[in-house]
C-alpha positions as CSV (number, residue, x, y, z in Angstrom):
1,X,53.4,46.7,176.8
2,X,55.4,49.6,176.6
3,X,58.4,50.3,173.9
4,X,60.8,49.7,176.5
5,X,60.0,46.8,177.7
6,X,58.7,45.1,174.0
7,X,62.7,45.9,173.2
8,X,64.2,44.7,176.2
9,X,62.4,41.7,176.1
10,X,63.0,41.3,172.3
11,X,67.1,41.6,173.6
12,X,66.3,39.2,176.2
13,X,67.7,41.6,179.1
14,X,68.3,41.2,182.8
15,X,69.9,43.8,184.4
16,X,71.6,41.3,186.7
17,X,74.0,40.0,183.2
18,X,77.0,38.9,184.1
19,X,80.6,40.3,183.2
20,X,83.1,40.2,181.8
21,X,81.1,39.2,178.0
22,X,81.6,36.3,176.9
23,X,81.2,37.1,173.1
24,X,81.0,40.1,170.7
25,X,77.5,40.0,170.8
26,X,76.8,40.1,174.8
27,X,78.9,43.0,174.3
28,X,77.0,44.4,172.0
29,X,73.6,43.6,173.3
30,X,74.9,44.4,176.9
31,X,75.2,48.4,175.3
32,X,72.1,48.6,174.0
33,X,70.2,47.3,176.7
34,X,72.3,50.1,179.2
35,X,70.9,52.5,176.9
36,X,67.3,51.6,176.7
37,X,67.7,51.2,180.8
38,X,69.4,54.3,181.4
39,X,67.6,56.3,178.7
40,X,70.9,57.5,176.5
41,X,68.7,58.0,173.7
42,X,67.9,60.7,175.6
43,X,70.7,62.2,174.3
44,X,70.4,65.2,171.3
45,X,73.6,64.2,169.9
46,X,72.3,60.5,170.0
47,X,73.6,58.7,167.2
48,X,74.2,55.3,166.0
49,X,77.7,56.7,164.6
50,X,78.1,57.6,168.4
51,X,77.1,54.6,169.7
52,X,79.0,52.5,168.1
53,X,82.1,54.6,168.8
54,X,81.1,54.3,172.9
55,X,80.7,50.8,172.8
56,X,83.7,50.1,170.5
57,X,81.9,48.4,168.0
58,X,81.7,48.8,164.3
59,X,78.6,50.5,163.4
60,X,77.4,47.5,161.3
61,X,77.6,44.9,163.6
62,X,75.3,47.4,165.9
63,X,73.0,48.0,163.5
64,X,72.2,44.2,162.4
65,X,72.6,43.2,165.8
66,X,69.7,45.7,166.5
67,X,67.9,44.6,163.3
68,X,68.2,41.1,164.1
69,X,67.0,41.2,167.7
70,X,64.1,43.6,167.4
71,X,62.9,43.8,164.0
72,X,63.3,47.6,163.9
73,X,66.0,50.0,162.7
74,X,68.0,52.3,165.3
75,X,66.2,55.3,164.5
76,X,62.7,54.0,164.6
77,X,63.5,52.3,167.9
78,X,65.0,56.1,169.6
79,X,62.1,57.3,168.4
80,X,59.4,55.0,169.3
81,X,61.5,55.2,173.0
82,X,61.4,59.2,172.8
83,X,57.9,59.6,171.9
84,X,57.2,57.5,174.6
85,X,58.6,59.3,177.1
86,X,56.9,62.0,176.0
87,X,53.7,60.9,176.5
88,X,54.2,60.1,180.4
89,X,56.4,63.5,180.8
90,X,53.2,65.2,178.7
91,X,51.0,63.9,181.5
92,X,53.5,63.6,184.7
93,X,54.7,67.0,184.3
94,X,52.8,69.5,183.6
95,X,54.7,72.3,185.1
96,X,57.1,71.7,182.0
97,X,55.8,73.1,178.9
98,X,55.5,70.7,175.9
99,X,59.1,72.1,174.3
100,X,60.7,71.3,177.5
101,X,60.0,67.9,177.3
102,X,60.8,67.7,174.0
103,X,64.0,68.9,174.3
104,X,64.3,66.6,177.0
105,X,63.5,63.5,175.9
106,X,66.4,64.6,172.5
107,X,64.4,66.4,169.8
108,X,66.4,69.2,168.9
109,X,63.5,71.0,166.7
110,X,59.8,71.9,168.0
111,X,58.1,71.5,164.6
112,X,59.6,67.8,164.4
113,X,58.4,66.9,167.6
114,X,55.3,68.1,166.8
115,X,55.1,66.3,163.4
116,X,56.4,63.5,164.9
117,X,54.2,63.3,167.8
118,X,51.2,63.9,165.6
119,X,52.1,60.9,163.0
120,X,52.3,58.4,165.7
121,X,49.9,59.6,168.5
122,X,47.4,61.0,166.2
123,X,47.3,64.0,168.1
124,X,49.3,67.6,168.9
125,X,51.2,66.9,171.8
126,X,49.2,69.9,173.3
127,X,46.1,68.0,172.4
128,X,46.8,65.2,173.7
129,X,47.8,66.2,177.1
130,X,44.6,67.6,176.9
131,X,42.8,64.9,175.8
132,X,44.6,62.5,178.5
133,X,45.1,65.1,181.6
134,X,42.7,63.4,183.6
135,X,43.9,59.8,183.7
136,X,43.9,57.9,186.5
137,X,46.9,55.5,185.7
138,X,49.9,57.0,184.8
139,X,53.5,54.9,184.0
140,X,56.1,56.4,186.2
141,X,59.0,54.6,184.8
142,X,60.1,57.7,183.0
143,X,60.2,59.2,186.7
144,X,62.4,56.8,188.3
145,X,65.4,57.6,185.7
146,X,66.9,54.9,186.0
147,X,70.3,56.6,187.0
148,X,69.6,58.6,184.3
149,X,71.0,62.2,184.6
150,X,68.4,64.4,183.8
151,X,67.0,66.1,186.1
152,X,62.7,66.1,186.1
């Protein structure tokens, strides 16, 4: 099971909710699920300062919301999502180097990607898209984008 959908499932999410909300916290789960969906944490100037100023919600009540739902803090969850990403970029495109997708998936720095990646994968990105380039199955979700802006 991938990040995405262990988080959307722990939120409960169906892209078909209905509006307008009927309480504070369909609003506020409503958010997060648009940006899991649409990858927003995408986003280098992602922030749960910022999101909580988009969806007009006092950072707290995000954050617990968050906590409570999923078990995991905002920034372990963008960067479990991220790192993810990265991983199916790694392998899906290859004619971006490994700093593209890094910046664009929203790390700002190439030695924190790098540590990061390492710490949770195991492996250097670089490695590891080694290591992987010859699978057979491949996730395209990151692909699709989901409306998402970014060009791939």
């Amino acid at each position: 099971m991938t990040a995405r959908t262990r988080y959307l499932s722990c939120l409960r999410a169906s892209v078909c909710d209905v509006f307008p909300y009927r309480t504070e916290r369909e609003k506020i789960r409503r958010h997060i699920v648009d940006w899991i969906i649409y990858r927003k944490y995408w986003d280098k100037d992602d922030s749960i300062e910022r999101l909580s100023v988009d969806f007009g919600i006092p950072r707290e009540e995000v954050t617990e919301f968050l906590y409570e739902k999923t078990g995991c803090r905002y920034l372990s969850i963008r960067k479990e999502l991220r790192l993810e990403d990265a991983e199916e970029l790694l392998l899906c495109r290859k004619d971006l180097n490994i700093y593209d997708i890094a910046r664009m998936v929203g790390f700002t720095d190439k030695s924190n990607f790098r540590r990061e990646f390492s710490e949770a994968v195991g492996l250097k990105p670089a490695e590891w898209r080694e290591c992987n380039g010859n699978r057979k199955t491949v996730r395209v979700s990151c692909l699709s984008g989901a409306g998402r802006s970014h060009s791939l």
